[in-house]
N, C-alpha and C positions, 0 to 999 in steps of 0.2 A: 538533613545532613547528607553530603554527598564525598565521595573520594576518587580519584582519578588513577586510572591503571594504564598504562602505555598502551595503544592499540595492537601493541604483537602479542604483548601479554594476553590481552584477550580471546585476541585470535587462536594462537595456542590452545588457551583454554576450553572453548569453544568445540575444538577439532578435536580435543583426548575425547570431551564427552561425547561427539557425534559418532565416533567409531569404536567407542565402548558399547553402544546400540546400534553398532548392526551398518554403518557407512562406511563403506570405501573410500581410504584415504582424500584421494582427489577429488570425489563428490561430497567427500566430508568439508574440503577446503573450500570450495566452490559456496557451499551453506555458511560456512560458519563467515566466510567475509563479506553475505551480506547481513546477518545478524551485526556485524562487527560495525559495517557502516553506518548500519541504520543507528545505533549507535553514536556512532560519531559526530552524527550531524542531529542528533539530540531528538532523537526520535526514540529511545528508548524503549515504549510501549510496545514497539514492534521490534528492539533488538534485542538487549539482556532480561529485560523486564519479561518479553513471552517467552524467549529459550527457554523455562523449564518446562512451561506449557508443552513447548514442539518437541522436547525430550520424553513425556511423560505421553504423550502420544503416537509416538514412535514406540515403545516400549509397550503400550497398550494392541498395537497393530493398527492404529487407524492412520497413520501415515508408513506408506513402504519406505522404506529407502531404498532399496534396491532398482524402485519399478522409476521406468522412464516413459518418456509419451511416445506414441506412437500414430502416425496419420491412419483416420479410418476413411477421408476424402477429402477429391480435390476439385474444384470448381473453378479454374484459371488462378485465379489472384488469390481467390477465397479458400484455405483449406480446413479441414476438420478434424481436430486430435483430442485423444482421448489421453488422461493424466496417472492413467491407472492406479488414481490416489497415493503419487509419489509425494517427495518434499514439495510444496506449493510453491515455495522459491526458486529451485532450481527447474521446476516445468514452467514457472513465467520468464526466469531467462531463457529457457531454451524456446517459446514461443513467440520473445520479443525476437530475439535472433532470425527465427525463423520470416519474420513478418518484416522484418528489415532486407531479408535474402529475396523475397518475394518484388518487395519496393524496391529492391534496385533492377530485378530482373521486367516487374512490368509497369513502374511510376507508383503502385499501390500494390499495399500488400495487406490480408488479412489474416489471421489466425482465430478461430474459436477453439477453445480448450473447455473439455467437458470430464467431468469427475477427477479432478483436482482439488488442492487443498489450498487454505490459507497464504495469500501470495505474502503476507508480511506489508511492508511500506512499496506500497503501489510506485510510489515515486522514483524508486530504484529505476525502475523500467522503463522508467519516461527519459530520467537521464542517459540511459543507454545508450537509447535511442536518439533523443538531442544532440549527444557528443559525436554521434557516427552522421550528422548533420539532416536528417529527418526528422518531422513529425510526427506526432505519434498520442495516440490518444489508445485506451485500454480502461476496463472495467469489469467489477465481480460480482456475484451476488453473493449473498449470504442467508443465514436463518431469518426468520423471522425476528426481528428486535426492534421494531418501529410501527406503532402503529397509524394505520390512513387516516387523514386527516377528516377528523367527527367520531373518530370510533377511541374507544378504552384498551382494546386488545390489541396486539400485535400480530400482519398481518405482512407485512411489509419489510424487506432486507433493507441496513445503511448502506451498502453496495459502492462501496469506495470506486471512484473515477477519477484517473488519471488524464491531462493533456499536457503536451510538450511542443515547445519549438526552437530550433537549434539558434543559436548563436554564437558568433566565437566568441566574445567577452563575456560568457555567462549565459546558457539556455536559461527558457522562460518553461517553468514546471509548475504544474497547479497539481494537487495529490489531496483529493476532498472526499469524507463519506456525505452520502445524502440525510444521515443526521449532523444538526448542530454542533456536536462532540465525536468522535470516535471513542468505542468502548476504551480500546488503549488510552486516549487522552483521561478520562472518566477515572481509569484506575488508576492511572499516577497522580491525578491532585487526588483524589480516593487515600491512597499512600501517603500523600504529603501533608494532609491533613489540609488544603487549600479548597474554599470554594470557586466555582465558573465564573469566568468575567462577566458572562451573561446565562441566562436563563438557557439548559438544552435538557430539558425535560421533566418526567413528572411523579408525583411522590405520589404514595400509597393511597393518599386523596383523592389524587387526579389535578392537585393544585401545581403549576410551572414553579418549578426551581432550579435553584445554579447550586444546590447540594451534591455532589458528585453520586457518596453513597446511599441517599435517595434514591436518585435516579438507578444507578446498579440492582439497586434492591427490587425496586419497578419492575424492572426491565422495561421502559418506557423513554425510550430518547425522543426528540424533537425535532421534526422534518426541518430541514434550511426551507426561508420560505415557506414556511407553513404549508399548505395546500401545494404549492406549487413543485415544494421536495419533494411530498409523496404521490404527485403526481411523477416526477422523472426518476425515482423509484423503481415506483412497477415496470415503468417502460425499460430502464437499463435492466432489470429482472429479466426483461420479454425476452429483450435483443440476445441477452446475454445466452438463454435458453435458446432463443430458435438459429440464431447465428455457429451454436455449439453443436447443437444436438443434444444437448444436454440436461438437468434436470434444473426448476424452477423453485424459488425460496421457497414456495408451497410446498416440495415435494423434500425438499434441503430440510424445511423445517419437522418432518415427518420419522427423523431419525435424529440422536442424540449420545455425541454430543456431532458439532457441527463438521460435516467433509463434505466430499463429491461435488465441490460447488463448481458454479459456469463461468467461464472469462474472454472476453474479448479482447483482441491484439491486433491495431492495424496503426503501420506506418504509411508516411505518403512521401517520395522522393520531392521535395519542395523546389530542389535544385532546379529541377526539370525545366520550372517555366522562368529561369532566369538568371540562374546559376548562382553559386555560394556568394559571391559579391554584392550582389540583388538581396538575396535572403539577411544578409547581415545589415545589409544597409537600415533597411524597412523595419527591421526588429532594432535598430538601435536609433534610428527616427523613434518609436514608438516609447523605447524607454526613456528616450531625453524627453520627451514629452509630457509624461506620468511624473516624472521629477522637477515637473515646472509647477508642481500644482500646487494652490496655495493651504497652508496646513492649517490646523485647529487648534490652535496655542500654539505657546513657541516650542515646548516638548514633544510635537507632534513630528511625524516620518510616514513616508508613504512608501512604499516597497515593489516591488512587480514579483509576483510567487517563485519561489525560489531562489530568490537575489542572499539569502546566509547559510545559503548549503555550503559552499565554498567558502566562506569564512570558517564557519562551526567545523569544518571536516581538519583546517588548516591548522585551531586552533587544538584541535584533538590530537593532533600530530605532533603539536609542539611542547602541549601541557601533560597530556591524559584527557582518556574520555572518561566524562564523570559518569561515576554510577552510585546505583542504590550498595552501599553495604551490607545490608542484611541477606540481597539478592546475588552480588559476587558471591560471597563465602558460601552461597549454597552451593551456587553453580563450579565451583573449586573447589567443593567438598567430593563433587562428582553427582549432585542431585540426590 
């Protein structure tokens, strides 16, 4: 069962509680409207659904509010900041920013962010980026919660990666963990009482299931691609670390519960080699193309990733953004 609250209503709500723990108005607003989006475009897990999470960790001291990032180097294109374990939202906007500020100044720009927290819906940041008509690709690591392919334990972060490409009628955004589910996903059919369309991980046996709370209880998700996930896994782990300076899901997993994690940010000015009329062209060849494709029944639809962010965000505008009730009245209660 779901209920639908106006998006200011949220927002609102959102902001009493981020500056009853400790946030500065305007950085409290900044947070709360990307919980609100994520949200709105039915990503839930990562908007209303973690806010108490991100409250009860503020409140514990493992997220500052106050701290913001700050460069510890610079290497032309490439610079290196440190997150000083602020809101993990608000240091990936300011890193996409930053890595946008770079790609206009030299065609590419990169940002490693190192000891930071949970960015939330990676995806945010790839639209950012897409809308201000760049490229943009980005990635995090996390604890250990997936393990390498042939082993029973968890060794390996789902290490969410984001890619983006601008378009005016609609950027093309892909926003994936390298396991088959994201935990968030897991806990909302978890919540709903629904099983996985398909199989992302593994029960207490070590047998594959599409049981959500299974899988939670494991703590055993399911590389995409089997071998081939937790083979680009570890590698976005690597990069993520040595590109930061930062610390490695090895070392993320070594403390409890999860912070300090490592993030990559690089935009690329696409304009460059052909200018926005070029870029849009090419990206809209591309999607008339994908929508020629011939479908698998007659209920079948083919999509290009992120083609119902802009729907779902419109229809959240118009209707309410649906949420859990049990999960509002917490979060209105004040947590």
């Amino acid at each position: 069962m779901t209920d639908r609250i106006p998006l200011e209503t949220m927002l609102d709500v959102f902001v009493r509680n981020l500056v009853s723990v400790g946030f500065e108005r305007d950085r409290a607003i900044r947070c709360a409207s990307i919980f609100a989006d994520n949200s709105a475009v039915r990503v839930s897990s990562h908007g209303l659904n973690r806010f108490p999470e991100f409250v009860d960790f503020v409140r514990r001291g493992i997220v500052n509010p106050a701290a913001e990032m700050g460069c510890t180097a610079r290497f032309g294109a490439w610079e290196q900041w440190n997150g000083g374990l602020g809101p993990g939202p608000l240091n990936a906007c300011d890193a996409t920013t930053r890595a946008i500020e770079l790609a206009r100044r030299h065609g590419i720009g990169c940002v490693g962010l190192q000891q930071t927290n949970h960015w939330m819906r990676g995806g945010y940041y790839g639209w950012m980026a897409a809308e201000e008509g760049l490229a943009f690709m980005a990635w995090t690591n996390t604890k250990p919660n997936m393990p390498p392919w042939g082993a029973t334990d968890c060794h390996l972060g789902n290490n969410p990666l984001v890619l983006a490409v601008p378009r005016q009628s609609g950027p093309i955004v892909l926003d994936m963990a390298m396991s088959q589910f994201s935990f968030g996903r897991l806990e909302t059919h978890f919540r709903e009482g629904k099983s996985l369309p398909v199989a992302g991980g593994y029960a207490a046996d070590g047998a594959v299931t599409n049981d959500p709370g299974e899988i939670l209880n494991s703590n055993r998700m399911l590389p995409i691609g089997c071998w081939k996930g937790a083979g680009l896994s570890m590698l976005l782990d690597s990069l993520a670390a040595l590109v930061s300076g930062g610390d490695t899901t090895y070392r993320i997993g070594q403390r409890d519960p999860e912070y300090g994690v490592s993030q990559v940010y690089i935009a690329v000015d696409v304009t460059r080699a052909g200018g926005l009329s070029w870029v849009n062209g090419l990206m809209d060849e591309l999607v008339a193309d994908l929508h020629t494709s011939r479908l698998i029944g007659e209920d079948g639809n083919v999509r290009y990733p992120g083609q119902r962010i802009l729907a779902m965000r419109r229809e959240s505008l118009e209707k309410g953004v649906p949420v859990d009730p049990e999960i509002w009245e917490q979060v209105v209660a004040g947590l």
